[in-house]
N, C-alpha and C positions, 0 to 999 in steps of 0.2 A: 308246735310253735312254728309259724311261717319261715323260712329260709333265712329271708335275711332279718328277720329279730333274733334269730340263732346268732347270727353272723354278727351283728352289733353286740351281743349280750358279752361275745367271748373278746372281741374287742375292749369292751371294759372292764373284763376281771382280768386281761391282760396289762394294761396301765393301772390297774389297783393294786397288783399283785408288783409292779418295776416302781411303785412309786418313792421318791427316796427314804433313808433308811430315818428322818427326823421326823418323817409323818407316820414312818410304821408304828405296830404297837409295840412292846417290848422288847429289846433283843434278845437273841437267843444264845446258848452257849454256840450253836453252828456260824451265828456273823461273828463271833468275837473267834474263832477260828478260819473266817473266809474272806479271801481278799490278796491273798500276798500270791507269788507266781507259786514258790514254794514254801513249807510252812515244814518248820521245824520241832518233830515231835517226839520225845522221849518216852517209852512206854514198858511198865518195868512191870514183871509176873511173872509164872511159875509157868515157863515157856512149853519145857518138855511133858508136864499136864494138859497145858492145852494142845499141843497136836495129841497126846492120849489120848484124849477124848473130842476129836475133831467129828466124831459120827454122833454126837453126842448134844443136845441144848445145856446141858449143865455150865451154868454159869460158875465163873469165879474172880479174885479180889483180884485188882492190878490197881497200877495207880499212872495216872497221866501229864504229862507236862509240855506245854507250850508256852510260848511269847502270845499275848492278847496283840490287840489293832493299834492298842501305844505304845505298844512292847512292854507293857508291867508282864511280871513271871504270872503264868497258872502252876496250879498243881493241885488235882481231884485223885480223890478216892474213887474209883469206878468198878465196874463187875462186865465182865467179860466175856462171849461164848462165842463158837464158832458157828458158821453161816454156812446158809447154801445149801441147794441141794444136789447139783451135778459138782461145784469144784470144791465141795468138802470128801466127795470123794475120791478127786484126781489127782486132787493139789499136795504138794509136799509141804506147804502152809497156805491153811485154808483160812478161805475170809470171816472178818469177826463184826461183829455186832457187839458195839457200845453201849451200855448205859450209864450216863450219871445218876445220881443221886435226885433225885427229881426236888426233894426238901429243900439242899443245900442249894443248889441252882439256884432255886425262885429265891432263898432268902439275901443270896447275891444279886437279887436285882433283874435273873435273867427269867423271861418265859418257860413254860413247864416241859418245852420238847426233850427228849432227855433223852432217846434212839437216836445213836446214830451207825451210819453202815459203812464199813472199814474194806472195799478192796484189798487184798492184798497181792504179794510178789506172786504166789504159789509154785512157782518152780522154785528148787534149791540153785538154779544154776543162772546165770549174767540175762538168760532170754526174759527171766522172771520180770525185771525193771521194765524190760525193752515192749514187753506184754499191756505193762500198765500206764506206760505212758502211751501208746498206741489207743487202749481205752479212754483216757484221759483227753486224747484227741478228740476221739469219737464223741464224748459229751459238748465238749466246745463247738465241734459242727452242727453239732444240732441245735445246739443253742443260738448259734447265729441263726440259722433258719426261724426256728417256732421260741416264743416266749413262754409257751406252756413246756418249760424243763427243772430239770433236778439242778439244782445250783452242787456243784462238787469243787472241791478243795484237791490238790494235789497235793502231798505230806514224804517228806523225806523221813522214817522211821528210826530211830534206835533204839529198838528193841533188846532189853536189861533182863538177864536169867534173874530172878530173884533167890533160887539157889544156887549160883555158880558156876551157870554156864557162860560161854563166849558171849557178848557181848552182835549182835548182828543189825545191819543197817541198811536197807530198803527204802525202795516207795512205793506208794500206796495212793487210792484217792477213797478221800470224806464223802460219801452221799446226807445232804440234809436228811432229816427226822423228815417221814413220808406225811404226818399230819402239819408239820409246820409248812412244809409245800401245797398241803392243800389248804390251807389258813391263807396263804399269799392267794389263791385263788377266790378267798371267802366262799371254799365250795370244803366239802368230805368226804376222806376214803371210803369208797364202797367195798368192802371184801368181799360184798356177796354178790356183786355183779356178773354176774354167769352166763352167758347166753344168748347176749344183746345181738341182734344184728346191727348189720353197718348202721343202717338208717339213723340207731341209737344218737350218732356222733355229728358234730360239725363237720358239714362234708370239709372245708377247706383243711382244716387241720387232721382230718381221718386219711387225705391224700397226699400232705404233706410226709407223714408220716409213713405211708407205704413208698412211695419214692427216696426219701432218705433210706430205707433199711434196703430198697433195692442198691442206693448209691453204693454203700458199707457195704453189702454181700451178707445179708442176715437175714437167714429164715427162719429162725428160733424168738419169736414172735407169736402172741393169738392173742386177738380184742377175745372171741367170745370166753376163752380158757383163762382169760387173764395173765397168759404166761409173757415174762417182762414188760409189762403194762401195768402200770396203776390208775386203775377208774377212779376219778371223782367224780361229785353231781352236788348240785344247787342243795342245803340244808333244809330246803324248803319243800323240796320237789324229788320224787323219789325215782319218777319216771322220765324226764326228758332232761336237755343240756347235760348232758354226760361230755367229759373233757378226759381226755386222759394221757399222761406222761410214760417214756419208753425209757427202758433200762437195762443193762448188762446187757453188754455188747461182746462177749468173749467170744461169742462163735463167730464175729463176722469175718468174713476175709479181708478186712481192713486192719482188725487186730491180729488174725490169722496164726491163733494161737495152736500149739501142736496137739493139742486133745478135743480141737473143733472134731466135729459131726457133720462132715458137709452134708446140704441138702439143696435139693435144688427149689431154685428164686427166679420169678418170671417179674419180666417188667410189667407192669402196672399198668389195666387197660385205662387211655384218656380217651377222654371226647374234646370234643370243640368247646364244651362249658368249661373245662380244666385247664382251659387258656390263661385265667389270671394266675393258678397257680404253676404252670411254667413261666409263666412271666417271673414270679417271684423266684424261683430256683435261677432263672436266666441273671436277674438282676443281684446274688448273693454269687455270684459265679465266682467274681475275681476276689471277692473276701473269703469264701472257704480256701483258694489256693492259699490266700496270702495268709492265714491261720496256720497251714499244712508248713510252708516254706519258713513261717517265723517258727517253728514252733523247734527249738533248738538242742532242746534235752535229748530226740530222734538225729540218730545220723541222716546222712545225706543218703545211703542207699533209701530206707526205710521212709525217709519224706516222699523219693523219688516216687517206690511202689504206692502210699496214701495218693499220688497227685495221676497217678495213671489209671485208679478205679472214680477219681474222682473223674475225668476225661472221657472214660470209657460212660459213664454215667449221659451228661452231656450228650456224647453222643448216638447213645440212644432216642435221648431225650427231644433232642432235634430233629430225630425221625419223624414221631409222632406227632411233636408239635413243634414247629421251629421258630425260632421269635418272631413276635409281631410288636413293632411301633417300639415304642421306651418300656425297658422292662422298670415294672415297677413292683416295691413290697408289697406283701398284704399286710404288713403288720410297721408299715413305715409308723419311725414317731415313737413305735413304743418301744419305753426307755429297758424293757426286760429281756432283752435279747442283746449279744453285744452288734458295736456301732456299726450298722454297714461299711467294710472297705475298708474298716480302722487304720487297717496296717501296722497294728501296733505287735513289737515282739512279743513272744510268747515264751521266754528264754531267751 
């Protein structure tokens, strides 16, 4: 497919995919959970079982409760297992993998996505919060950047021993069900997407993406391995428009969490054709800060170091290519990223 029919196509699975939520199909159990800065979540199960068995896929019963988008109570029967495969085994509570009831769901009305993927604190001690909202940031930059992202929910936990134990309370962040993201793109998970080279991908968003994880400090990344990347591609087409979304961010030096793996991350070769996409990082400049600076739940040291990798970033960046004329988006308009410049608080 010629370059720029690439370029157009992803253009409008990006406004098919932000279009508002009375044109979407179905909602999901994940909108009726997404939307609030924090979300208030009570989550009751047989706590000391599940770190037991945290090396472990074995599901088991817990039961869930939140406030919906009009504030009516929820409360599901759900089944629960731990996640992961590097921080189920570092973490003092390791991340867990949701599922509803897929039946129940649909006959409440909602779509059948029914995974969804639970962050958690992982350390037992104060870093553990400070970890996840650092991550939680990390999603929100990149979503101002690219439209092709994980929509995540930030959840304050109160997690209920259902035999007995103390009572403990955290936060966390919601990752959508990975088919209901690929639904907003009207494309499909490939699991078996293995091996693609670059070429595979839309260059704009293949080098957006490599500059973002250089911004954050993350080399725990690979398109061909698939490792924190999820490939989509057209239902139709088995071989070309491959799109794909980046995820878990623990290693970056942005989260700069104490079980990171440094490894070393080179700035990204540009050319003179990668001028529109400097343009677009030149022209998100003062909304990523102003994300970093609202974003309140982070102390001020901790905004401080987010806003000095974002600079250092920058100035690199202007090495190689340093602005030319009005920096403009590439993806101006579309409504699936948040608003340029918003400035809206974030806490």
């Amino acid at each position: 497919m010629p370059r720029t029919t690439r370029t157009c196509f992803f253009l409008l699975i990006a406004l098919l995919a932000a279009r508002p939520a009375s044109l979407q199909a179905q909602p999901t159990i994940f909108d009726e959970m997404y939307g609030k800065e924090v979300l208030e979540v009570t989550l009751t199960t047989d706590i000391q079982q599940f770190i037991a068995n945290k090396n472990t896929d074995t599901y088991q019963p817990a039961r869930i409760q939140f406030k919906g988008r009009a504030g009516e109570e929820h409360a599901w029967d759900i089944r629960l297992r731990p996640r992961g495969r590097y921080r189920r085994r570092v973490c003092d509570f390791p991340p867990i993998k949701i599922k509803y009831p897929k039946k129940e769901i649909k006959q409440a009305g909602y779509a059948g996505h029914n995974d969804l993927k639970l962050v958690t604190h992982c350390l037992s001690d104060p870093l553990g919060d400070e970890l996840v909202m650092r991550e939680h940031l990390v999603y929100l930059l990149y979503r101002e950047l690219s439209p092709y992202a994980f929509r995540t929910q930030l959840v304050h936990i109160t997690y209920i021993d259902n035999q007995g134990g103390a009572p403990l309370a955290r936060y966390g962040i919601l990752l959508e069900d990975e088919d209901e993201l690929a639904e907003r793109y009207r494309m499909e998970v490939c699991d078996e997407c293995y091996g693609y080279q670059e070429e595979a991908f839309e260059d704009q968003a293949r080098k957006i993406n490599q500059l973002f994880q250089y911004l954050i400090g993350n080399a725990d990344w690979s398109l061909r391995m698939q490792r924190n990347i999820k490939i989509l591609q057209r239902e139709e087409d088995q071989q070309e428009d491959l799109l794909f979304v980046p995820y878990d961010f623990d290693f970056s030096e942005m989260v700069n969490a104490p079980y990171q793996v440094e490894e070393p991350i080179s700035f990204p070769e540009l050319s003179a054709a990668d001028q529109p996409v400097a343009q677009h990082f030149y022209r998100h400049r003062e909304a990523l800060a102003q994300l970093v600076n609202n974003y309140r739940l982070l102390d001020e040291k901790a905004r401080r170091q987010c806003l000095r990798r974002i600079e250092k970033f920058y100035r690199k960046l202007e090495k190689q290519l340093p602005p030319s004329g009005q920096p403009a988006s590439l993806y101006s308009g579309a409504p699936g990223q948040v608003a340029p410049s918003s400035g809206r608080s974030h806490f």
